[in-house]
mmCIF file of the N, C-alpha and C atoms, coordinates in Angstrom:
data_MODEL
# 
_entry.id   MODEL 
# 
loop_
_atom_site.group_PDB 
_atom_site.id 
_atom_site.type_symbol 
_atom_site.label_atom_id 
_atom_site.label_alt_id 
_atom_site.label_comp_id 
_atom_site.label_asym_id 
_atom_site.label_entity_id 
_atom_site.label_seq_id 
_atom_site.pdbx_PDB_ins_code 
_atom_site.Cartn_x 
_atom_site.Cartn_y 
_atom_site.Cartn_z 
_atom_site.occupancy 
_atom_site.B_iso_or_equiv 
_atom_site.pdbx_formal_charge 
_atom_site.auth_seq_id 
_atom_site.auth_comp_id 
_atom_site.auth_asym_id 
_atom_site.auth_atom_id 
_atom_site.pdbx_PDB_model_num 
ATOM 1   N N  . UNK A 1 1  ? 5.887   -0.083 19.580  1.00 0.00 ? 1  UNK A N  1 
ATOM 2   C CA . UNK A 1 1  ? 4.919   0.043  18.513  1.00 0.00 ? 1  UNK A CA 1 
ATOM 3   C C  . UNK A 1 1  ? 4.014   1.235  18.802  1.00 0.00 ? 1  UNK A C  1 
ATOM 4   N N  . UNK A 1 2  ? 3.885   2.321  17.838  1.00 0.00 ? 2  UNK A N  1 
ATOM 5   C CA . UNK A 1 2  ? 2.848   3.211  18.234  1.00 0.00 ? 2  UNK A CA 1 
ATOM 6   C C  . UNK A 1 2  ? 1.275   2.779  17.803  1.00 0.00 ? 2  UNK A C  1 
ATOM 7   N N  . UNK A 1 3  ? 0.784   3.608  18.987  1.00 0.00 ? 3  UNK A N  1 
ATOM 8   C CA . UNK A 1 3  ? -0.804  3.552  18.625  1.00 0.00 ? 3  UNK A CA 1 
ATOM 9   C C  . UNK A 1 3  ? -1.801  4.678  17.498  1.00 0.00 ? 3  UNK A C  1 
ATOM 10  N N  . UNK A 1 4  ? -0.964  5.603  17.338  1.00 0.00 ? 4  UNK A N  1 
ATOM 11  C CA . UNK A 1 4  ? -1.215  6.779  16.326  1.00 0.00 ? 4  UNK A CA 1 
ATOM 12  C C  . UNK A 1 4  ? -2.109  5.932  15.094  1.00 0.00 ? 4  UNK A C  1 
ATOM 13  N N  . UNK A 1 5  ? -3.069  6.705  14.594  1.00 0.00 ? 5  UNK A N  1 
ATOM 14  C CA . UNK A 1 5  ? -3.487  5.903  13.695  1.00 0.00 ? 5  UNK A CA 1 
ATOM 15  C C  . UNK A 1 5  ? -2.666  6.013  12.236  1.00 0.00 ? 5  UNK A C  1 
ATOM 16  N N  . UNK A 1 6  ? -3.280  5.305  11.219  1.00 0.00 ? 6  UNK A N  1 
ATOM 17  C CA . UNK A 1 6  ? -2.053  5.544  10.375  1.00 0.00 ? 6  UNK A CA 1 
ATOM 18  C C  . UNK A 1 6  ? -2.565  5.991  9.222   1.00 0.00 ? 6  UNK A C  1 
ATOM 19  N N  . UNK A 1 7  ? -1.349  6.883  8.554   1.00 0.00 ? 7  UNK A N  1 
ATOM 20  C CA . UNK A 1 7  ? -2.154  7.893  7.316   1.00 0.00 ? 7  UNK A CA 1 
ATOM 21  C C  . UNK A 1 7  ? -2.113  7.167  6.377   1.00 0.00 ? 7  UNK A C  1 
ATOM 22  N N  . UNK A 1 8  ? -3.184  6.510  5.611   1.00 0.00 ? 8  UNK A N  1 
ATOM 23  C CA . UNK A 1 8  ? -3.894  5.772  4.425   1.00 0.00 ? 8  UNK A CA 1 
ATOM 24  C C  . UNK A 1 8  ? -3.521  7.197  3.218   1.00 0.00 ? 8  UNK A C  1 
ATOM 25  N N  . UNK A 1 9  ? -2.791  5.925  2.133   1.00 0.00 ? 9  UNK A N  1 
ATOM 26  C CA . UNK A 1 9  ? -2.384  7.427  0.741   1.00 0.00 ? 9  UNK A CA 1 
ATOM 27  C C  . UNK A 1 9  ? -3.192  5.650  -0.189  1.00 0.00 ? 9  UNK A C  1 
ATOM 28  N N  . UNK A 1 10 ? -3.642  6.648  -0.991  1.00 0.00 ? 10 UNK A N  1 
ATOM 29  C CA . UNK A 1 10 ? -4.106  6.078  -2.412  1.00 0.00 ? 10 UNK A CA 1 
ATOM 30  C C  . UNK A 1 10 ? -3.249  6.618  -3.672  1.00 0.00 ? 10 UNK A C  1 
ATOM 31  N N  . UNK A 1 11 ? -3.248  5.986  -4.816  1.00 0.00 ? 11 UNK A N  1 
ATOM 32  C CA . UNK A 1 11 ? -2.701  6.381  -5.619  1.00 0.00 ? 11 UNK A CA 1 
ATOM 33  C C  . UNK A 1 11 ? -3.366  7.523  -6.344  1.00 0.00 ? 11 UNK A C  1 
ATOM 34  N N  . UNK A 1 12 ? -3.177  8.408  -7.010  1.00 0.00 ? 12 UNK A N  1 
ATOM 35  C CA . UNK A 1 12 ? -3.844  9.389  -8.032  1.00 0.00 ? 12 UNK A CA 1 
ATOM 36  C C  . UNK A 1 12 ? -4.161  9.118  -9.185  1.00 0.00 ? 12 UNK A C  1 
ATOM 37  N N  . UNK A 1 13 ? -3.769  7.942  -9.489  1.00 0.00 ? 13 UNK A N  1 
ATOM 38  C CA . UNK A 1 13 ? -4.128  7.060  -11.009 1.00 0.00 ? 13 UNK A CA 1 
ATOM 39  C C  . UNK A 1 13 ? -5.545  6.418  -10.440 1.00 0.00 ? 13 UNK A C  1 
ATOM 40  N N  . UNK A 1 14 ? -5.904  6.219  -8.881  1.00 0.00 ? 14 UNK A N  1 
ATOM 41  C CA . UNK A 1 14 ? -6.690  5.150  -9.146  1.00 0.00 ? 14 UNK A CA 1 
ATOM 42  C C  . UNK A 1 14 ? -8.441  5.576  -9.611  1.00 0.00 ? 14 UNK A C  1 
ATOM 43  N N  . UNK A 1 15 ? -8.311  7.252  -9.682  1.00 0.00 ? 15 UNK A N  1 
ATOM 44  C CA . UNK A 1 15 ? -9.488  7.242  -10.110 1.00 0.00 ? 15 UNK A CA 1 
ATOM 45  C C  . UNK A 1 15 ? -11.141 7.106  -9.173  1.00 0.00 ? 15 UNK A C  1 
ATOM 46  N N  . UNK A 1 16 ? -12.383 6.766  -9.712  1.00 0.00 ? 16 UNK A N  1 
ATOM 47  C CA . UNK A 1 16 ? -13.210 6.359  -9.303  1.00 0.00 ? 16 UNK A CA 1 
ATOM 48  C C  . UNK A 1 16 ? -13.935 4.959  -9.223  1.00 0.00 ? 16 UNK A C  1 
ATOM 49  N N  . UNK A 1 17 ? -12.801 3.789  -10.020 1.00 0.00 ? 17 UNK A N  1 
ATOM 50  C CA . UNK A 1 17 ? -13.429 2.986  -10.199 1.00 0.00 ? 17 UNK A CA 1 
ATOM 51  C C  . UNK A 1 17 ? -13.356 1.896  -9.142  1.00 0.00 ? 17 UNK A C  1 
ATOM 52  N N  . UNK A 1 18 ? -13.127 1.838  -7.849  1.00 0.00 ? 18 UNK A N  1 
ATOM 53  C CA . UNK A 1 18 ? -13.166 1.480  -7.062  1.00 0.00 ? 18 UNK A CA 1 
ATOM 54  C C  . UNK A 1 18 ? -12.436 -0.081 -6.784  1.00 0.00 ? 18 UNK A C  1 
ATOM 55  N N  . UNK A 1 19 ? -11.223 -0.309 -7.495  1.00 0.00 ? 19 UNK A N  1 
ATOM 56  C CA . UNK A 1 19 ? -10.680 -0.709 -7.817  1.00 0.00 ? 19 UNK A CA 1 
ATOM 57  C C  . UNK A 1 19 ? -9.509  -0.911 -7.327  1.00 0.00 ? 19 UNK A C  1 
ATOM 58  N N  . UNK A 1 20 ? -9.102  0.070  -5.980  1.00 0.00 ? 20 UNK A N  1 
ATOM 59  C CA . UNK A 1 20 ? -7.627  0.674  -5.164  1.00 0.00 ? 20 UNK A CA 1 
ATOM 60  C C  . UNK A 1 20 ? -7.327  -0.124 -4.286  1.00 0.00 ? 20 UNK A C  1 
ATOM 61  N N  . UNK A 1 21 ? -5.654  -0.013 -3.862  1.00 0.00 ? 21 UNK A N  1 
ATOM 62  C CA . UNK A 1 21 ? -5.145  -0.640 -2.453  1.00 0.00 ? 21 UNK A CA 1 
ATOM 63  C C  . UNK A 1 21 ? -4.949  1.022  -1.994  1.00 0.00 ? 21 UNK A C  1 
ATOM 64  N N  . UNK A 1 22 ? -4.929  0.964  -0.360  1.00 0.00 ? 22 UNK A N  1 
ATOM 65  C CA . UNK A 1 22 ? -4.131  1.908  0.215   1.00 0.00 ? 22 UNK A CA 1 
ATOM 66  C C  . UNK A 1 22 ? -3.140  1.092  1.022   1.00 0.00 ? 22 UNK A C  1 
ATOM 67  N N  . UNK A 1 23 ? -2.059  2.268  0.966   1.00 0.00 ? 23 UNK A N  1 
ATOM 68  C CA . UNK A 1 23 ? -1.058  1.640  1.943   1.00 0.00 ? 23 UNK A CA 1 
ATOM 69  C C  . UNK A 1 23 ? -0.325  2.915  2.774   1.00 0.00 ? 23 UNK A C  1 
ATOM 70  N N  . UNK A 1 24 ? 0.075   2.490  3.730   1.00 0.00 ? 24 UNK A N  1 
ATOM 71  C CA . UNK A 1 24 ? 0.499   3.271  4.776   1.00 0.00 ? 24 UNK A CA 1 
ATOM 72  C C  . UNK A 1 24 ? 1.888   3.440  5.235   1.00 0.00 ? 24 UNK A C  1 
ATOM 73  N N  . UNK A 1 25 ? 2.511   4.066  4.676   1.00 0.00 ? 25 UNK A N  1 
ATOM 74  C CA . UNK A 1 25 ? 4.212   3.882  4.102   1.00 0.00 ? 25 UNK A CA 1 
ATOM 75  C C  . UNK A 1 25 ? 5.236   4.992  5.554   1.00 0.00 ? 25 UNK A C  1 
ATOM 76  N N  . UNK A 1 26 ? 4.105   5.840  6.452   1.00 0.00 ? 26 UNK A N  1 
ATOM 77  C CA . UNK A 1 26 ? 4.744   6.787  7.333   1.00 0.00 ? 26 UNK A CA 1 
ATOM 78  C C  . UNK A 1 26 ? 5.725   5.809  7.899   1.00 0.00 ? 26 UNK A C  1 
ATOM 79  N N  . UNK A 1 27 ? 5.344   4.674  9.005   1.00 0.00 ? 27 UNK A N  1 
ATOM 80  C CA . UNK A 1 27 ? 5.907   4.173  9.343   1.00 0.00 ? 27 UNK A CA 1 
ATOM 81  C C  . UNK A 1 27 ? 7.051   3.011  9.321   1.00 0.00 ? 27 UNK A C  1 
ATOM 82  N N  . UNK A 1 28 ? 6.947   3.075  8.097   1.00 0.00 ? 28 UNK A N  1 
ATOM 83  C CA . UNK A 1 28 ? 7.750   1.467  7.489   1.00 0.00 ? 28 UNK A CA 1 
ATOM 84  C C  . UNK A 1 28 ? 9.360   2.109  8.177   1.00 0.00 ? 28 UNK A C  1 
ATOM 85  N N  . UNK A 1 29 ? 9.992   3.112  7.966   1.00 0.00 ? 29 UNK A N  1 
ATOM 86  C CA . UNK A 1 29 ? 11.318  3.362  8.450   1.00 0.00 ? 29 UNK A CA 1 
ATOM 87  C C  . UNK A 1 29 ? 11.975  2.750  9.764   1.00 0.00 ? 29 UNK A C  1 
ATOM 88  N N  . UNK A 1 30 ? 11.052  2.500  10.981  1.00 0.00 ? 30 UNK A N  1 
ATOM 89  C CA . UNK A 1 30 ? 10.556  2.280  11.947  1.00 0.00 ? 30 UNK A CA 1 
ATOM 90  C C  . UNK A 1 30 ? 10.794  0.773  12.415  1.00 0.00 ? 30 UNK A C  1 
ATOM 91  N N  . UNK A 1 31 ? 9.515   0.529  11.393  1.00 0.00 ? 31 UNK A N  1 
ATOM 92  C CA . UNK A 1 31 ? 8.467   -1.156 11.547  1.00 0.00 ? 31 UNK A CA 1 
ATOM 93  C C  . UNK A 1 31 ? 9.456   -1.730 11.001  1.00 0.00 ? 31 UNK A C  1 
ATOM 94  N N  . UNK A 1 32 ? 9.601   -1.282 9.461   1.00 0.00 ? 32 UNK A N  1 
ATOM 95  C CA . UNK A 1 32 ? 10.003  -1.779 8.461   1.00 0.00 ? 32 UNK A CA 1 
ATOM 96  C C  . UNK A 1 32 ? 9.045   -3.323 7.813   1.00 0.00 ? 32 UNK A C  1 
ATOM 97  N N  . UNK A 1 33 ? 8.033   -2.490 8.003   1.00 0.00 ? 33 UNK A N  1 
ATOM 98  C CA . UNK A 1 33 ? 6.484   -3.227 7.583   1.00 0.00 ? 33 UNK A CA 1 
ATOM 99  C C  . UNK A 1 33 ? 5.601   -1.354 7.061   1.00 0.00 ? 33 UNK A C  1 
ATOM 100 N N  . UNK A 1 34 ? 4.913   -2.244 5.840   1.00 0.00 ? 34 UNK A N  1 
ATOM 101 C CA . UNK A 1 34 ? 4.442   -1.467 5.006   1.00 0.00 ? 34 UNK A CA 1 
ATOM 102 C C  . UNK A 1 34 ? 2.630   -1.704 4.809   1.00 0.00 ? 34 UNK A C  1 
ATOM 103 N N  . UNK A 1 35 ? 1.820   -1.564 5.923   1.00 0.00 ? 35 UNK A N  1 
ATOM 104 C CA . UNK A 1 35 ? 0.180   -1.698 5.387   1.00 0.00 ? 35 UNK A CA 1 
ATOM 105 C C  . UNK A 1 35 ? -0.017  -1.438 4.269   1.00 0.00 ? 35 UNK A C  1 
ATOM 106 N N  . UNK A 1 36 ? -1.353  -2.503 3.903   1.00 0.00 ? 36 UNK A N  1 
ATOM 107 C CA . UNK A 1 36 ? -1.733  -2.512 2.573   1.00 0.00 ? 36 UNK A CA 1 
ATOM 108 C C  . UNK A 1 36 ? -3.274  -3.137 3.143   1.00 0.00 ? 36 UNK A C  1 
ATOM 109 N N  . UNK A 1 37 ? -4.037  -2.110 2.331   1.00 0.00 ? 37 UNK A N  1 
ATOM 110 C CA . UNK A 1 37 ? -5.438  -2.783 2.635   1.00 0.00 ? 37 UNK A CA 1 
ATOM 111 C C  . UNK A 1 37 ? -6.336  -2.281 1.500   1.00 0.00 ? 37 UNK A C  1 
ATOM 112 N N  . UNK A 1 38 ? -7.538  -2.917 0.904   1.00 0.00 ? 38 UNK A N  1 
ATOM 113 C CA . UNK A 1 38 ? -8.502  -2.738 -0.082  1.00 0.00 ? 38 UNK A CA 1 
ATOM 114 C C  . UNK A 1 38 ? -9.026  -1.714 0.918   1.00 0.00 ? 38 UNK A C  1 
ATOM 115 N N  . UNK A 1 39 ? -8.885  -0.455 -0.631  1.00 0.00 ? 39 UNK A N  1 
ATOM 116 C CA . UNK A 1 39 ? -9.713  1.036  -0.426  1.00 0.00 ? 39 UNK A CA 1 
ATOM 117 C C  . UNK A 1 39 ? -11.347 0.880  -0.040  1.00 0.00 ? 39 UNK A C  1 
ATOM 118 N N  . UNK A 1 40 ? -12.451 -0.407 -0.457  1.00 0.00 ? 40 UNK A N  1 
ATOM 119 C CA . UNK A 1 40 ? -13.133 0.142  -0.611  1.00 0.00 ? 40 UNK A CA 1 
ATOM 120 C C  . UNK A 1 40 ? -13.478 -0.933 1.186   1.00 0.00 ? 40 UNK A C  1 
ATOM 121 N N  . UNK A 1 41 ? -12.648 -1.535 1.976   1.00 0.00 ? 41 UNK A N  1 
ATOM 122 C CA . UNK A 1 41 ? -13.295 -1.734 3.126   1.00 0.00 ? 41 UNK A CA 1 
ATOM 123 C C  . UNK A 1 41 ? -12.408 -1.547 3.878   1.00 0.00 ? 41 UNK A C  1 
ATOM 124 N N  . UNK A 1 42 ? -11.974 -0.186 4.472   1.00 0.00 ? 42 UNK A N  1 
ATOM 125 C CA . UNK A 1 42 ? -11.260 0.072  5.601   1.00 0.00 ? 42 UNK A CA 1 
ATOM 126 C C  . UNK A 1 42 ? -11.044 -0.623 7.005   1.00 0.00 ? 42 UNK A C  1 
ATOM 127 N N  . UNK A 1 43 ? -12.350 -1.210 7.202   1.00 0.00 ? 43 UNK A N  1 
ATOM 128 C CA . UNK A 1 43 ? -12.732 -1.826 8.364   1.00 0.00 ? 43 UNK A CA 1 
ATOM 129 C C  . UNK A 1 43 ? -11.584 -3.174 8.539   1.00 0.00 ? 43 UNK A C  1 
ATOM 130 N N  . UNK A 1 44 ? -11.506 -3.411 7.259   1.00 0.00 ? 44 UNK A N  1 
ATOM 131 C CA . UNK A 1 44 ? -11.104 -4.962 6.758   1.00 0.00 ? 44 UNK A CA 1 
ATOM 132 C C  . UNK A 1 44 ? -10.469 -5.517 6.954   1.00 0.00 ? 44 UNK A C  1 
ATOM 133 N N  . UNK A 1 45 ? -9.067  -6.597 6.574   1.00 0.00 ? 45 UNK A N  1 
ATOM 134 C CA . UNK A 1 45 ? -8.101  -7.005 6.664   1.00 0.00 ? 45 UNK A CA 1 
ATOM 135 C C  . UNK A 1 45 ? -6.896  -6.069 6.164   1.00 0.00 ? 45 UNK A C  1 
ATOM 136 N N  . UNK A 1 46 ? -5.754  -6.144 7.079   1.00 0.00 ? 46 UNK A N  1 
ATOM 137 C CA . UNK A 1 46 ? -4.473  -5.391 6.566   1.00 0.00 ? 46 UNK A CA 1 
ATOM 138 C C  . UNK A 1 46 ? -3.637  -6.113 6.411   1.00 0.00 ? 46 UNK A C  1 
ATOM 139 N N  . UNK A 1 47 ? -2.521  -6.090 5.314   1.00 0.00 ? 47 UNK A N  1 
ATOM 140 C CA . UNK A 1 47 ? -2.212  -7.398 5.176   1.00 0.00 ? 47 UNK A CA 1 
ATOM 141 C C  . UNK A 1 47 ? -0.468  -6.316 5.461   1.00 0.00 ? 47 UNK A C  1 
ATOM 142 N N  . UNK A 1 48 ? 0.381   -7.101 5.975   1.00 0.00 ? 48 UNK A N  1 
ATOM 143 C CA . UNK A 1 48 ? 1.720   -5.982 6.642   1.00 0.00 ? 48 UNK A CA 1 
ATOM 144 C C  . UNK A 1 48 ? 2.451   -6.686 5.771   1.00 0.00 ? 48 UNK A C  1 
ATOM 145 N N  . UNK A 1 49 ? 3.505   -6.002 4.778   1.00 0.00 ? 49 UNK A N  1 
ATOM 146 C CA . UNK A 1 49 ? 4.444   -6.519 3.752   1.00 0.00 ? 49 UNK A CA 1 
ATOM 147 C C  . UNK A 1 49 ? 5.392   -5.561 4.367   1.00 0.00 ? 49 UNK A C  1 
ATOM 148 N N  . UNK A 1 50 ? 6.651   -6.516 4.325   1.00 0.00 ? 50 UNK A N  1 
ATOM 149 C CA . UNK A 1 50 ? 8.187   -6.141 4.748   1.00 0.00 ? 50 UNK A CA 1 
ATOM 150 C C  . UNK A 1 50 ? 8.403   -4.929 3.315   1.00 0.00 ? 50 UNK A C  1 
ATOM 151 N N  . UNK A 1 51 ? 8.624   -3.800 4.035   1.00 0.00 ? 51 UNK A N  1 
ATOM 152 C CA . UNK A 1 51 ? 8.982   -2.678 3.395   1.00 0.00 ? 51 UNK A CA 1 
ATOM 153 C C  . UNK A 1 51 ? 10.239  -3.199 2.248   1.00 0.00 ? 51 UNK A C  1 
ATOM 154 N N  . UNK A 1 52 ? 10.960  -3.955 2.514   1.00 0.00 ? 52 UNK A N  1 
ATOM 155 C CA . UNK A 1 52 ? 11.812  -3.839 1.376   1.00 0.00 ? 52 UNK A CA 1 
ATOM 156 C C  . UNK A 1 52 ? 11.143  -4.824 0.024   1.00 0.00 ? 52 UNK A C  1 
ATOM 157 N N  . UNK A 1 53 ? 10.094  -5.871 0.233   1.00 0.00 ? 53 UNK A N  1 
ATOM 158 C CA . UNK A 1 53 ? 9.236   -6.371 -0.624  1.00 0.00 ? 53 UNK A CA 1 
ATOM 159 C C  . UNK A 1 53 ? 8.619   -5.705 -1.303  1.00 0.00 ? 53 UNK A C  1 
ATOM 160 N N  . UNK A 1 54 ? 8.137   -4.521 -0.301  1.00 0.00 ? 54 UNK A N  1 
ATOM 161 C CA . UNK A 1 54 ? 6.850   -3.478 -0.577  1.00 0.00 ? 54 UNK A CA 1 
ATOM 162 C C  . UNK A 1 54 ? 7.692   -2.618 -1.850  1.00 0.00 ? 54 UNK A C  1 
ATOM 163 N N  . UNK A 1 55 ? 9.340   -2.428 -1.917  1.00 0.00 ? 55 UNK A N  1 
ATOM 164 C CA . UNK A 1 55 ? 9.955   -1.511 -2.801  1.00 0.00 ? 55 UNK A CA 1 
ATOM 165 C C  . UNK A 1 55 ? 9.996   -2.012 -3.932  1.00 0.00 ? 55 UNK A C  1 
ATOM 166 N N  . UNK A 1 56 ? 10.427  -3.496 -3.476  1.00 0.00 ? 56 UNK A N  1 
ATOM 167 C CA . UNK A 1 56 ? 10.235  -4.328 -5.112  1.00 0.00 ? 56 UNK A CA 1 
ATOM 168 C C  . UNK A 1 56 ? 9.044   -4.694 -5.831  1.00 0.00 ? 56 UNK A C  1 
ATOM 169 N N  . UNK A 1 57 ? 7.887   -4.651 -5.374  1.00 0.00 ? 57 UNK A N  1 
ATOM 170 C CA . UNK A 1 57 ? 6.677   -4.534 -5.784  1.00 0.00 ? 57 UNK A CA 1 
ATOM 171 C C  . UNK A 1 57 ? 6.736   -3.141 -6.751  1.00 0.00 ? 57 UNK A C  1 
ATOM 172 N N  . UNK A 1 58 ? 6.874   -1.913 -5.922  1.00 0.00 ? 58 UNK A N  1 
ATOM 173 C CA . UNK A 1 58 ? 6.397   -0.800 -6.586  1.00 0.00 ? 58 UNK A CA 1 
ATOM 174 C C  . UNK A 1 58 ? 7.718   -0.727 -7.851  1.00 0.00 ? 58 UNK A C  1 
ATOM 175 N N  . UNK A 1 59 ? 8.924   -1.029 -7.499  1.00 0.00 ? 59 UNK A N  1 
ATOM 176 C CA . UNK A 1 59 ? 9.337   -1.188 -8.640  1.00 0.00 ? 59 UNK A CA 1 
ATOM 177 C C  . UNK A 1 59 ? 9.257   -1.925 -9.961  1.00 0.00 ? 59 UNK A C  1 
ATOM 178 N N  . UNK A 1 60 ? 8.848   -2.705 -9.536  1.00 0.00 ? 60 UNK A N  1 
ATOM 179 C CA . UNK A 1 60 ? 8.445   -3.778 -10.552 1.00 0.00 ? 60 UNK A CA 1 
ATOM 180 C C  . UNK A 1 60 ? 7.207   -3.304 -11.381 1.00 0.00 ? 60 UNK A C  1 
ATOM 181 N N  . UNK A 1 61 ? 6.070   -3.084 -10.919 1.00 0.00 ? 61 UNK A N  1 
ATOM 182 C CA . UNK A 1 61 ? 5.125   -1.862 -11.569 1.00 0.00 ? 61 UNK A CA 1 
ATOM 183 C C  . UNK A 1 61 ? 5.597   -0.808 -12.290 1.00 0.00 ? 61 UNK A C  1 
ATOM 184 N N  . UNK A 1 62 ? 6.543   -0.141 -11.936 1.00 0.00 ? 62 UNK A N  1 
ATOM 185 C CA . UNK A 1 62 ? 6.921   1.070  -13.027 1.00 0.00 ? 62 UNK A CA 1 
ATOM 186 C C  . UNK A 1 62 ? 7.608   0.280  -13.837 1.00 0.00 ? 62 UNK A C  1 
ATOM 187 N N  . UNK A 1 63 ? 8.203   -0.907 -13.841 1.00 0.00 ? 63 UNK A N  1 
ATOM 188 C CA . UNK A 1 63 ? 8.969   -1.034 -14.700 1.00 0.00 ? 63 UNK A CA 1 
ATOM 189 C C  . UNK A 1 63 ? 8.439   -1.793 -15.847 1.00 0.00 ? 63 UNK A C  1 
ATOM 190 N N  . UNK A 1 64 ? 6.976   -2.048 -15.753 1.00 0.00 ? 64 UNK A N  1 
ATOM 191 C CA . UNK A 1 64 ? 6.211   -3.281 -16.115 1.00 0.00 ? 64 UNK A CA 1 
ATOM 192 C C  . UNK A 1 64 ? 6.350   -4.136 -16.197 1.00 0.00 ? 64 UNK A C  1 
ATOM 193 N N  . UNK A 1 65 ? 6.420   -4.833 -14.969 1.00 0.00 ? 65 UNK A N  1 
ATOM 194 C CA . UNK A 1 65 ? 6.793   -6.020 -15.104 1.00 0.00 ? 65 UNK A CA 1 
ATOM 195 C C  . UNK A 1 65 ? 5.404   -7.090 -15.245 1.00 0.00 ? 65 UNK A C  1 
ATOM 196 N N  . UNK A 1 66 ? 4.224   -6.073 -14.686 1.00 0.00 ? 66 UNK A N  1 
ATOM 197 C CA . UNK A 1 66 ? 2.966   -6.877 -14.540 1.00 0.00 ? 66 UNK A CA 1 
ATOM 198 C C  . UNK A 1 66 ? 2.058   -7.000 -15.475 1.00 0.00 ? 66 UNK A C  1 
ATOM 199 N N  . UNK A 1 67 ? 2.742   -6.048 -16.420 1.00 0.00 ? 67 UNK A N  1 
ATOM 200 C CA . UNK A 1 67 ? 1.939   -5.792 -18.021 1.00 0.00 ? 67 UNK A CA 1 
ATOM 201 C C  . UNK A 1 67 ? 0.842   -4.568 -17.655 1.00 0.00 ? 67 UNK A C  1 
ATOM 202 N N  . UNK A 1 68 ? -0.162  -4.583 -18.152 1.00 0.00 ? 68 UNK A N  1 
ATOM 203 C CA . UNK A 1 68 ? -1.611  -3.352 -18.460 1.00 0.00 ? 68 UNK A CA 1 
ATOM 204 C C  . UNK A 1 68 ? -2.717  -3.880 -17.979 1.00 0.00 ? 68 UNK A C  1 
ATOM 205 N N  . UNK A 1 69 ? -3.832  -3.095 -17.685 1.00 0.00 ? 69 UNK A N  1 
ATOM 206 C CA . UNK A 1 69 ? -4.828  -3.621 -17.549 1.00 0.00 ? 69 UNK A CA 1 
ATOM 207 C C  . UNK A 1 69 ? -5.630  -2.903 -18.565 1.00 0.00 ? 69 UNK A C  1 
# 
């Protein structure tokens, strides 16, 4: 397991409204675990989703599966 810290990406949709997950996708190839943590408390809880969950999630979003907000 490395100790490197890990590069936090936000989305570009998410704007200012403080509203974001980040997740940390460098290493999933690896882990094959995908961080996910609320943007607005870094400090916080990380919650580790199995990278291939993590694909069907993001697919499922483009595809709308979750509807609009």
């Amino acid at each position: 397991m490395t100790t490197e810290p890990l590069n936090w990406i936000k989305s570009s949709y998410s704007g200012g409204g403080g509203q974001c997950i980040e997740w940390a996708p460098s290493n999933a190839s690896d882990t094959g675990i995908v961080p996910v943590r609320d943007s607005k408390h870094v400090r916080g809880p990380v919650l580790n989703v199995p990278a291939g969950a993590f694909a069907s999630f993001v697919a499922g979003v483009k595809a709308g599966e979750f509807g609009t907000v």
